[in-house]
C-alpha positions as CSV (number, residue, x, y, z in Angstrom):
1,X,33.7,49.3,0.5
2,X,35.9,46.3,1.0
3,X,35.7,44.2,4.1
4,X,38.6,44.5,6.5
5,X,40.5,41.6,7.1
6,X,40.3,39.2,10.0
7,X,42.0,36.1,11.2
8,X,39.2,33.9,11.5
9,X,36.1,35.4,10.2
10,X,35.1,38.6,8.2
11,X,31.5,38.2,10.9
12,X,31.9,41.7,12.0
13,X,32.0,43.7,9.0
14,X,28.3,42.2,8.3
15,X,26.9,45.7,8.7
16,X,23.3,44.2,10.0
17,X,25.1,42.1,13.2
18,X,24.6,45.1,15.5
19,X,20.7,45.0,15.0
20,X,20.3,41.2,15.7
21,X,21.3,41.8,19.5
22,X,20.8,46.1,20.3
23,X,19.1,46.1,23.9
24,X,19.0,42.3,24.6
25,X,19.6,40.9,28.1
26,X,19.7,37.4,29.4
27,X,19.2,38.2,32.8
28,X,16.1,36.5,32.8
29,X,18.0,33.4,32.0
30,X,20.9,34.5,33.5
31,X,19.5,35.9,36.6
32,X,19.9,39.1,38.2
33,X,23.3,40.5,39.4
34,X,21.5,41.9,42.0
35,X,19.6,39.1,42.9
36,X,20.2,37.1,46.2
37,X,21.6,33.4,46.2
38,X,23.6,31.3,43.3
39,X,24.1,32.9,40.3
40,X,22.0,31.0,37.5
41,X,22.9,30.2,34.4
42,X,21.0,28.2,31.7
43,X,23.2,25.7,28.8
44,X,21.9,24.5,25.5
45,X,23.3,22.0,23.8
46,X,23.3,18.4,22.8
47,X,25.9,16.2,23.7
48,X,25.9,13.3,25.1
49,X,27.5,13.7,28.9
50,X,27.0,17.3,29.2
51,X,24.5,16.6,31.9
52,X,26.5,14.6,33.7
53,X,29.1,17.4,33.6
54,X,26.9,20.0,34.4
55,X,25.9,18.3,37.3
56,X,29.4,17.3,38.7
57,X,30.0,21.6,38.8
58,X,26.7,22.4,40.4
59,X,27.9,19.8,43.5
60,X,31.1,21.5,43.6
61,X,30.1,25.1,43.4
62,X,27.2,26.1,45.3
63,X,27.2,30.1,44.5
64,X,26.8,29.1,40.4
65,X,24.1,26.6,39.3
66,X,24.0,25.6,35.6
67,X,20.9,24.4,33.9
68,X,21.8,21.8,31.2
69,X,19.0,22.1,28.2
70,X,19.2,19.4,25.4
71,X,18.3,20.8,21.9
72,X,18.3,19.2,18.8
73,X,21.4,19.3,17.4
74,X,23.1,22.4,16.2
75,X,23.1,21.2,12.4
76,X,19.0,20.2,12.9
77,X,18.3,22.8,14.4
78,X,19.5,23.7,17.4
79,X,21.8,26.6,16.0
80,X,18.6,28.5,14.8
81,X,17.0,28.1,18.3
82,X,20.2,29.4,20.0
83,X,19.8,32.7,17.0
84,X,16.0,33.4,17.4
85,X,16.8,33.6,21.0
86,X,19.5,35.8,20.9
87,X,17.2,38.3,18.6
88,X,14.3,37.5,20.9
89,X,16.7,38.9,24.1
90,X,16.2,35.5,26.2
91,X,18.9,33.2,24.6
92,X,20.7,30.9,27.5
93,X,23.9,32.2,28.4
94,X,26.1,29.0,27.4
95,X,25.6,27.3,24.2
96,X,27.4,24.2,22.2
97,X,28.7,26.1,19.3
98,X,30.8,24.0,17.0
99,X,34.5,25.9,16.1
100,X,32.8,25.9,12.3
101,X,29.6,27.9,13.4
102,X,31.5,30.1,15.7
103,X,32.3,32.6,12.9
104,X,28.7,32.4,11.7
105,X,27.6,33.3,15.0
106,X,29.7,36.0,15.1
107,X,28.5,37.2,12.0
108,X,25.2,37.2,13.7
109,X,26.1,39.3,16.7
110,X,25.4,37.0,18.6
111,X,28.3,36.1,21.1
112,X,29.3,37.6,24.1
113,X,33.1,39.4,24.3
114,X,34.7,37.2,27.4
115,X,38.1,38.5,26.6
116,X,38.8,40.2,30.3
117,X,37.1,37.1,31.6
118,X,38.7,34.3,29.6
119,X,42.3,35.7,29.2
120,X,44.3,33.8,32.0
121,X,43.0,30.5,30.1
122,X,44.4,30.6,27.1
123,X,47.9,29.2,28.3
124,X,45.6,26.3,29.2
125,X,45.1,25.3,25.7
126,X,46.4,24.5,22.3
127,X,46.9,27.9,20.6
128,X,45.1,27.0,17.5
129,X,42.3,25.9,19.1
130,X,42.2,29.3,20.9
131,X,42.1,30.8,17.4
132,X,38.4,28.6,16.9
133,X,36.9,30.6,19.7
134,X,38.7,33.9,19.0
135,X,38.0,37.0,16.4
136,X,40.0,40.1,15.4
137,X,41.6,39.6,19.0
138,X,38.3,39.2,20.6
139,X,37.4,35.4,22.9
140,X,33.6,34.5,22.8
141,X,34.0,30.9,24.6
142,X,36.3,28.6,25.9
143,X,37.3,25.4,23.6
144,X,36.5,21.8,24.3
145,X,37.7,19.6,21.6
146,X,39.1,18.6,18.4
147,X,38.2,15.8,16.1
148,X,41.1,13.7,14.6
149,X,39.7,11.1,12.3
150,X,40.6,7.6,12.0
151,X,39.4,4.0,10.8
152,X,36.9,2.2,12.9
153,X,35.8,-1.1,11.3
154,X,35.0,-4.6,11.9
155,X,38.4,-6.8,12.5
156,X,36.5,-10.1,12.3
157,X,35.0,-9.3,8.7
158,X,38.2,-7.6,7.5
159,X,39.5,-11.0,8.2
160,X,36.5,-13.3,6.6
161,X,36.9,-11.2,3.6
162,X,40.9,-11.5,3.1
163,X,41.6,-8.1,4.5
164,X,44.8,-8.8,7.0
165,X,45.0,-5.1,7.6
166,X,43.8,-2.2,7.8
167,X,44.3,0.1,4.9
168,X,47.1,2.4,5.7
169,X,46.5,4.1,2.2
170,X,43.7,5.7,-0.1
171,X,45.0,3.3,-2.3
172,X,44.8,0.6,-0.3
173,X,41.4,1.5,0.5
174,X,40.6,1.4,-3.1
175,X,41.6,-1.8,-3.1
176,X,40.2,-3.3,-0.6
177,X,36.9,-2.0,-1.3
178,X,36.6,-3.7,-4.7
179,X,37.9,-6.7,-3.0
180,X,35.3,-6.9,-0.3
181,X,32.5,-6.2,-3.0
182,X,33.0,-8.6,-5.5
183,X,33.6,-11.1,-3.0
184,X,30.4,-9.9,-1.7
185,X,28.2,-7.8,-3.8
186,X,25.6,-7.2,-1.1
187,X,28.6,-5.9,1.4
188,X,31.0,-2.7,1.4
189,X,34.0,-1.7,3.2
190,X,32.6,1.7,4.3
191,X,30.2,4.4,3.8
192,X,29.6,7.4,1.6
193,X,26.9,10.0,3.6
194,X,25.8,13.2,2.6
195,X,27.7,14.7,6.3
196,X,29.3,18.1,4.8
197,X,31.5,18.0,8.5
198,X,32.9,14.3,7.7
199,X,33.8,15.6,4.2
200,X,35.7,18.7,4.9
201,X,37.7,16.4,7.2
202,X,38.7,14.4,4.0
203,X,39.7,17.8,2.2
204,X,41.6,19.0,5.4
205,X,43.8,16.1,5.6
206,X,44.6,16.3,2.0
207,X,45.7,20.2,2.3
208,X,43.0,21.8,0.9
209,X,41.2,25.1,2.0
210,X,38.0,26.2,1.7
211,X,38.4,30.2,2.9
212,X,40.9,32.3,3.6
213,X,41.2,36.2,3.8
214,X,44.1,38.1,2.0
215,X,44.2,41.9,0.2
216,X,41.3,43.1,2.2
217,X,39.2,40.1,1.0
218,X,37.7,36.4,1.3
219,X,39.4,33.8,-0.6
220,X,36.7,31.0,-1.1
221,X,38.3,27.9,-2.9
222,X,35.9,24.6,-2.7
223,X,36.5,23.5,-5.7
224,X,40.4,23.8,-6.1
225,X,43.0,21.4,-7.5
226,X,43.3,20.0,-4.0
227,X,39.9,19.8,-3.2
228,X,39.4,18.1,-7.1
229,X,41.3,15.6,-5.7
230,X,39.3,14.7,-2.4
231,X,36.4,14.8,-5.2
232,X,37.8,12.9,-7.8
233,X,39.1,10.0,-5.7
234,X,35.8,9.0,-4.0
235,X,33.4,9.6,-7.5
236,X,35.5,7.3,-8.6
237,X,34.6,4.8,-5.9
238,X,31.2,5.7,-5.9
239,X,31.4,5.4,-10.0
240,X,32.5,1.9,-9.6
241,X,29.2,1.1,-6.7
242,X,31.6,0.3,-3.7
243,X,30.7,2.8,-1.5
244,X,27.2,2.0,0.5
245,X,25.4,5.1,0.5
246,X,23.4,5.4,3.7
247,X,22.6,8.5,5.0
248,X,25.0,9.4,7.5
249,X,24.2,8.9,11.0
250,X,20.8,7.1,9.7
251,X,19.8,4.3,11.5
252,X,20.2,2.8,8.5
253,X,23.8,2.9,8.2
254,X,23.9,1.1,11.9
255,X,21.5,-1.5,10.9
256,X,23.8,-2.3,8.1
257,X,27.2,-2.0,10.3
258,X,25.2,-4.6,12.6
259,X,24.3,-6.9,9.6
260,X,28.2,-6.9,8.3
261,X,27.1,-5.2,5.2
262,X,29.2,-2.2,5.9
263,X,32.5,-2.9,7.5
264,X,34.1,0.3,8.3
265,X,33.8,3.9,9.2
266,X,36.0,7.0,8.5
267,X,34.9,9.4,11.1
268,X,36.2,11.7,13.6
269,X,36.6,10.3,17.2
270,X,33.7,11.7,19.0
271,X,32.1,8.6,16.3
272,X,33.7,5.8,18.1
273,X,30.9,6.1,21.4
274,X,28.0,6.6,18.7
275,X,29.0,3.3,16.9
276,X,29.4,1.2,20.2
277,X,25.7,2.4,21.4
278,X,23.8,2.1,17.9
279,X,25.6,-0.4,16.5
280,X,24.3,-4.1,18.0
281,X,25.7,-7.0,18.9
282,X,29.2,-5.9,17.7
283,X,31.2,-5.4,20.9
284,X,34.8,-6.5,20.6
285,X,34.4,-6.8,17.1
286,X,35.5,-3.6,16.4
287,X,38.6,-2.1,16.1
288,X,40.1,1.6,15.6
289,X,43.2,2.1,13.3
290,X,44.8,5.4,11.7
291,X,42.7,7.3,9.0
292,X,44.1,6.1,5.2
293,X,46.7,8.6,4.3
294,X,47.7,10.3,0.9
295,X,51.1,9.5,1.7
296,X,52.6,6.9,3.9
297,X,56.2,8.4,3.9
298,X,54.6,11.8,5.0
299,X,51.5,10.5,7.0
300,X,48.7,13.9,7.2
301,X,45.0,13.2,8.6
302,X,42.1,14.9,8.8
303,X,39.8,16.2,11.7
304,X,36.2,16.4,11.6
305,X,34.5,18.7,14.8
306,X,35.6,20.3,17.7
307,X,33.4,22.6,19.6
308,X,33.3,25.6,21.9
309,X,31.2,26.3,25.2
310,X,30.2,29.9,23.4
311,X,28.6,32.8,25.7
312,X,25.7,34.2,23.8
313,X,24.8,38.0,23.7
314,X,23.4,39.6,26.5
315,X,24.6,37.0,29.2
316,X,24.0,39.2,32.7
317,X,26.7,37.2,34.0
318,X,29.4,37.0,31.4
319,X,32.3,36.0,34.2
320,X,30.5,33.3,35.9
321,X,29.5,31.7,32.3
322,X,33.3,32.0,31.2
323,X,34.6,30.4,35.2
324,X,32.0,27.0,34.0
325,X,32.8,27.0,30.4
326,X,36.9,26.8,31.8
327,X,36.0,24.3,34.3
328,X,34.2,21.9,31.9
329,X,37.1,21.4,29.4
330,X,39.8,21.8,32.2
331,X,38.6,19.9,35.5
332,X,40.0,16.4,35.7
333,X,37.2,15.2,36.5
334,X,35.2,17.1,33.8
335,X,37.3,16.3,31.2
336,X,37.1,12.2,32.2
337,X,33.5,12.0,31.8
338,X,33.9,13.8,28.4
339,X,36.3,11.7,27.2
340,X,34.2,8.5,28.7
341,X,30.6,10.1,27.8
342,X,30.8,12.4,24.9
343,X,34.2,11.2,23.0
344,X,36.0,14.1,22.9
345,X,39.9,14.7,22.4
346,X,40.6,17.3,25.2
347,X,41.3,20.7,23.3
348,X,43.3,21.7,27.1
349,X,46.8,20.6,27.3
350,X,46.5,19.4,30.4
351,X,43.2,16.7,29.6
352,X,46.1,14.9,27.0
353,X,47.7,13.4,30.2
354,X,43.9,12.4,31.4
355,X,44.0,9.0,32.7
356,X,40.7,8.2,30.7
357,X,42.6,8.7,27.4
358,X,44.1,5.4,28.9
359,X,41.4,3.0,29.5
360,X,40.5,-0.2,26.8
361,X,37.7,-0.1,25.7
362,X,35.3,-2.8,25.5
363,X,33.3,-2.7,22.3
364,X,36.7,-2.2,20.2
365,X,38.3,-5.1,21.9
366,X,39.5,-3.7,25.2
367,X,41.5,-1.6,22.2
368,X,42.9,1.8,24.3
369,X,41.9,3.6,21.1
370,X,42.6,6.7,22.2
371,X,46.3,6.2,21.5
372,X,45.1,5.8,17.6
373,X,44.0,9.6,17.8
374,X,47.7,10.6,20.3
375,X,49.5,9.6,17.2
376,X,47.7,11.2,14.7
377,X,47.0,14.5,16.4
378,X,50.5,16.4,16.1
379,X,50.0,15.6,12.2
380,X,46.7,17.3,11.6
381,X,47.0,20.8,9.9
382,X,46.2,23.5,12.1
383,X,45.6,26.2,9.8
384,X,42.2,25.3,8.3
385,X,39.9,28.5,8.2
386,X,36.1,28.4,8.6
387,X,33.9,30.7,6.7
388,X,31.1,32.9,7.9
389,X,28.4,31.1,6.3
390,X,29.2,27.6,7.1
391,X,25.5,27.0,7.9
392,X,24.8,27.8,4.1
393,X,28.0,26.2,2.7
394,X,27.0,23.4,4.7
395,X,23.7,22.8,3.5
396,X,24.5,23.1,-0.1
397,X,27.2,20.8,0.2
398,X,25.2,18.2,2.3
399,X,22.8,18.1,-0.6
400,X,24.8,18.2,-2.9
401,X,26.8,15.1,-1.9
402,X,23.7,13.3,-0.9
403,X,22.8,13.6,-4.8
404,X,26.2,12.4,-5.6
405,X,25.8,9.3,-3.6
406,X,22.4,8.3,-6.0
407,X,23.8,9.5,-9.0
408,X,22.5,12.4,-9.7
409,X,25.9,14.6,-10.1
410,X,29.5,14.2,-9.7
411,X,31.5,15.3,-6.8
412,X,33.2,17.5,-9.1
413,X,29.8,19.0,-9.9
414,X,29.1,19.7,-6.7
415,X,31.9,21.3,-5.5
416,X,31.9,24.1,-9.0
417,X,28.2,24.7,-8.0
418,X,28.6,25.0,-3.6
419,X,31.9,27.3,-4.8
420,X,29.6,29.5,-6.6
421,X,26.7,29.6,-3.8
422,X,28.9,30.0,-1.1
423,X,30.4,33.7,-2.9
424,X,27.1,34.3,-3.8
425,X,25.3,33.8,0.0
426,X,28.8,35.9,1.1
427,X,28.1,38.9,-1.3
428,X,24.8,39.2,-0.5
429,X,26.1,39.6,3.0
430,X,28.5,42.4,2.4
431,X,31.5,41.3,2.6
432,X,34.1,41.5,-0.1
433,X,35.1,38.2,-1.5
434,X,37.7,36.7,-4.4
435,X,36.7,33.8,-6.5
436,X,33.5,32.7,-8.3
């Protein structure tokens, strides 16, 4: 039987969802709706500011009091904690679910339906970040980001080393890298990790897809012409040894950054606040410019993240859950410590007039850098699909490009044999799915 169709995730037809969540209730997390006193309500999640966030809510709303519980990161395993939780019955009622996991969740049967509660928001916020947090029609959280990319790099060592601006271009990149390196064989001009999220914002910008659903079926395409060419371009760089190839967000890779053997770093903007705390000794010597295009006449870039406040199954109190997770991405004051704390670009139309989005910044030069990611925002695709097995998809590929980085396949390689996985993984789900 062929899986219906669905505009952001084929999760539901996954015939074993219902079982994962039949009978569970958070009340024990969530508190009882008859009990007397502030509603309660427990958060998992990871990023930086949440806390603060959480606590500037429970000063201003007495009757609901959230409980802010750092996990490991969703990709190390906070995801699977949120998961055996929901199975278990007792999973939090708010969770940090990236828009990339949200299908995969889905799939799971794990999310609450907050459509009655969440409705009246969704003027609030661009429509296709609405979509992220929505499927077949049905809301499961409230968004809070998204994740242009740009250039961050070191302006003083672009300089030493001849660079007198930053690369506007792939090509330019290109070139620039193999000048920085032989002028300097022990220093690079960025980075290649083994981050699966940092490379599909490299594919996005270029116009490549990964899924899609058509004819009563997934469409799975990693290792289309498009995508060929994201993989072609940087094999070659790595082919040539100008690429570093720390781990990503390995303190390696900010020991080298503070050591001027790695001058650069093509990453989403929640990166600019992880660079200015890991990195040492480099404030004001770093700068943020526009992501390298394809294309300078017809300028497209990439976006790496975004996530979603998510209510998990079973929450007792679904409405209270969904009045915090709108407040958090829609408060002024909210949204300020966000932008200052966490580094997000507001996913609420209203947080793009935010007076933090404003403010210079010290470690990039009193830079405002936030205007870097104003300009490039209304040129980022908005029609990039997520499957429902990123966790899988993301693994493989994660692996795969770590290998790549040592030499031990191709880029092309990887994406022929994370193609094939990914179908594979998604058959053996149920689902119906084109492609090989």
């Amino acid at each position: 039987m062929k899986a219906r169709p669905v505009s952001m995730a084929a999760a539901l037809a996954v015939v074993t969802a219902a079982a994962l969540v039949a009978g569970c209730s958070s009340s024990s997390k969530g508190g009882s709706s008859a009990a007397s006193g502030p509603v309660k309500l427990d958060f998992w999640g990871w990023a930086p500011g949440y806390d603060q966030v959480v606590a500037q809510f429970n000063k201003s709303h007495p009757d609901i009091q959230v409980t802010f519980d750092k996990t490991a990161s969703g990709t190390k395993g906070g995801y699977t904690k949120m998961l055996t939780a929901a199975k278990a019955g007792n999973a939090p009622c708010l969770a940090q679910v990236g828009y990339e996991t949200l299908p995969s969740f889905a799939a799971a049967g794990a999310l609450e339906d907050v459509t009655k509660y969440a409705s009246d928001a969704k003027s609030q916020f661009a429509e296709w970040t609405w979509n992220q947090v929505s499927v077949e029609g049905h809301t499961y959280g409230i968004p809070v980001d998204t994740a242009p990319m740009a250039l961050m790099y070191r302006k003083d060592l672009f300089a030493k080393y001849g660079i007198d601006k930053p690369p506007a271009t792939w090509d330019e990149y290109a070139a620039d890298a193999a000048k920085v390196h032989q002028a300097d064989p022990s220093v690079y001009l960025g980075d290649f990790g083994n981050d699966a999220y940092n490379y599909a914002g490299l594919a996005w910008q270029t116009g490549a897809k990964w899924f899609g659903t058509g004819n009563d079926q997934w469409q799975v395409s990693l290792n289309s012409a498009d995508n060929q060419k994201v993989a072609t371009y940087w094999q070659g760089l790595l082919d040539k040894k100008l690429l570093k190839t720390d781990p990503s967000y390995d303190p390696s890779l900010y020991k080298d950054m503070a050591d001027g053997k790695i001058l650069s770093d093509v990453n989403a903007v929640w990166d600019a606040p992880i660079i200015a705390s890991s990195v040492k000794g480099g404030a004001g010597q770093w700068a943020v410019a526009p992501m390298p295009v394809w294309g300078a006449a017809n300028p497209a870039y990439g976006n790496d993240g975004g996530s979603a406040t998510a209510i998990l199954k079973g929450c007792a109190h679904a409405k209270e859950a969904t009045e915090f997770a709108t407040w958090m991405s829609t408060d002024a004051d909210s949204v300020s410590n966000l932008i200052k704390v966490t580094g997000i670009y507001p996913a609420a139309t209203s947080g793009l007039s935010n007076p933090a989005l404003s403010a210079p910044d010290a470690f990039y030069g009193n830079q405002v850098i936030y205007d870097v990611f104003k300009a490039e925002a209304p040129h980022v695709a908005t029609s990039w699909q997520w499957g429902p097995t990123m966790t899988q998809t993301a693994t493989d590929l994660g692996d795969g490009l770590g290998k790549a980085g040592t030499g031990g396949t191709t880029l092309p390689n990887v994406l022929a044999d994370v193609q094939g996985k990914t179908v594979a993984g998604m058959k053996q789900q149920g689902l119906t799915v084109a492609g090989g």
